[in-house]
C-alpha positions in Angstrom: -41.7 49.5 2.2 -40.1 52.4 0.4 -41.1 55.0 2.5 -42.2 56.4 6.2 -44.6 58.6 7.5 -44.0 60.1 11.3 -45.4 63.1 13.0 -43.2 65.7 14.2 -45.8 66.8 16.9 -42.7 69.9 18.1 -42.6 71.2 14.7 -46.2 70.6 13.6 -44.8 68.8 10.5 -46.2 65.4 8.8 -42.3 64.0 7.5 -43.1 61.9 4.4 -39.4 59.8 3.5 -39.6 58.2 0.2 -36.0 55.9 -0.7 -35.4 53.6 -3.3 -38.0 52.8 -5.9 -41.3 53.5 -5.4 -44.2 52.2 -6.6 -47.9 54.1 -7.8 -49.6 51.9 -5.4 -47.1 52.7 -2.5 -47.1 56.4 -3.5 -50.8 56.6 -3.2 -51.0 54.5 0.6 -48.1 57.0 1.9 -50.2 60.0 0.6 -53.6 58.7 2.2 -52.0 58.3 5.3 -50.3 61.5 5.3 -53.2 63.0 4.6 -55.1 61.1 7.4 -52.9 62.6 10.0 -53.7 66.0 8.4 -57.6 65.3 9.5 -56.6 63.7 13.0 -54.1 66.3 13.9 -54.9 69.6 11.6 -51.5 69.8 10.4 -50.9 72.0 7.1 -47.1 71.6 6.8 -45.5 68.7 4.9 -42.0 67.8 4.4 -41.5 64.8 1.4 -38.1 63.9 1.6 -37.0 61.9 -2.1 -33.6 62.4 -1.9 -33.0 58.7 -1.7 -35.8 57.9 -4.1 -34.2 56.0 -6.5 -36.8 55.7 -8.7 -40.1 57.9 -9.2 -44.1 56.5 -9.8 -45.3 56.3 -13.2 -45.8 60.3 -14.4 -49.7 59.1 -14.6 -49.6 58.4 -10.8 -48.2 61.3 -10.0 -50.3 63.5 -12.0 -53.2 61.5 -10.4 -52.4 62.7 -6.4 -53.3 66.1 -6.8 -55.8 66.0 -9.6 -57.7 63.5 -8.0 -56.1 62.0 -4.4 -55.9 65.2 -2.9 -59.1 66.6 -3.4 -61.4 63.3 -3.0 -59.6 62.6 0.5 -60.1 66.1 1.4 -56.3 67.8 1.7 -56.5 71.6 2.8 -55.4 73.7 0.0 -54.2 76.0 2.8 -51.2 73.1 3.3 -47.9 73.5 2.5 -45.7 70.7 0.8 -41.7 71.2 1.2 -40.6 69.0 -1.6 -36.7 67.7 -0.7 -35.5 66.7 -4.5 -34.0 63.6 -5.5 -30.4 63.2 -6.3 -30.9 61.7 -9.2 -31.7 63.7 -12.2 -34.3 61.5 -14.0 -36.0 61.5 -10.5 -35.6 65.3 -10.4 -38.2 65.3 -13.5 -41.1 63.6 -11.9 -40.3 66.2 -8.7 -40.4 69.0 -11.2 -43.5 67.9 -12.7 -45.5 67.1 -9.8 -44.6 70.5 -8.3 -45.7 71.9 -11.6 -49.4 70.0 -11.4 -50.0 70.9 -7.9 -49.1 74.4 -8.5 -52.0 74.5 -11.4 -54.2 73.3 -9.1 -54.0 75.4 -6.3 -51.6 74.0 -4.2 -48.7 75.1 -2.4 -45.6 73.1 -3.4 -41.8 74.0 -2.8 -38.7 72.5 -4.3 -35.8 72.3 -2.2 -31.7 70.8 -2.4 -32.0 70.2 1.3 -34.2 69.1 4.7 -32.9 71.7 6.4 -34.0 74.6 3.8 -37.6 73.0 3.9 -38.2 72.8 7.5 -37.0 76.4 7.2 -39.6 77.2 4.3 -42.3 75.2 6.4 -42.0 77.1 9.8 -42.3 80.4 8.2 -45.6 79.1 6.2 -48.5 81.6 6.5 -50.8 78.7 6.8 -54.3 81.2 6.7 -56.5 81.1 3.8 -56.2 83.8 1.5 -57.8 82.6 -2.0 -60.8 81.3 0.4 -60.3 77.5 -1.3 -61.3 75.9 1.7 
């Protein structure tokens, strides 16, 4: 499996790790899991850690999880995705433009260089609805 999915119940943080190459398919079952905590739990923060993704999912799948995963499986647009790059600069791309989609849609997505940087991002996340999307 190229990524894992834990709850950090102190922090009230879903932690997404994505490493080596990952798939559509396997990019879509992390997401609806993810997202599953979000309904079981009512967590809004997310950390996606891809800095040892090796390779990204097809730009088509990753246009797809906003534009259509997020909304049909019913992700808060009050959440807040911390987005830990990729070291590798092709992989850096994909980051780039999936930040870019999400943030035409109405979601809240942050690039960072580091996990550390994120969590910070996350914790000070006003996390109440202001556009009144939800």
């Amino acid at each position: 499996m190229a990524w894992t999915l834990e709850l950090n119940s102190e922090l009230q943080i879903i932690d997404l790790i994505f490493q080596g190459n990952v798939t559509g398919p396997e990019a879509r079952e992390a997401t609806s899991k993810a997202i599953a905590l979000h309904h079981e739990h009512g967590i809004l923060r997310y950390l996606v850690d891809t800095i040892e993704m090796e390779s990204a999912p097809p730009i088509k799948n990753i246009y797809n999880l906003p534009t259509e995963q997020y909304d049909s499986e019913g992700l808060s647009h009050q959440a807040h995705i911390a987005l830990v790059e990729p070291r590798s600069e092709i992989e850096k791309e994909a980051t780039q433009f999936y930040q870019s989609v999400c943030l035409h849609r109405g979601w809240i997505v942050q690039l960072f260089q580091s996990r550390d940087e994120a969590i910070k991002w996350l914790m000070s996340a006003d996390l109440s609805n202001k556009q009144g999307t939800d």
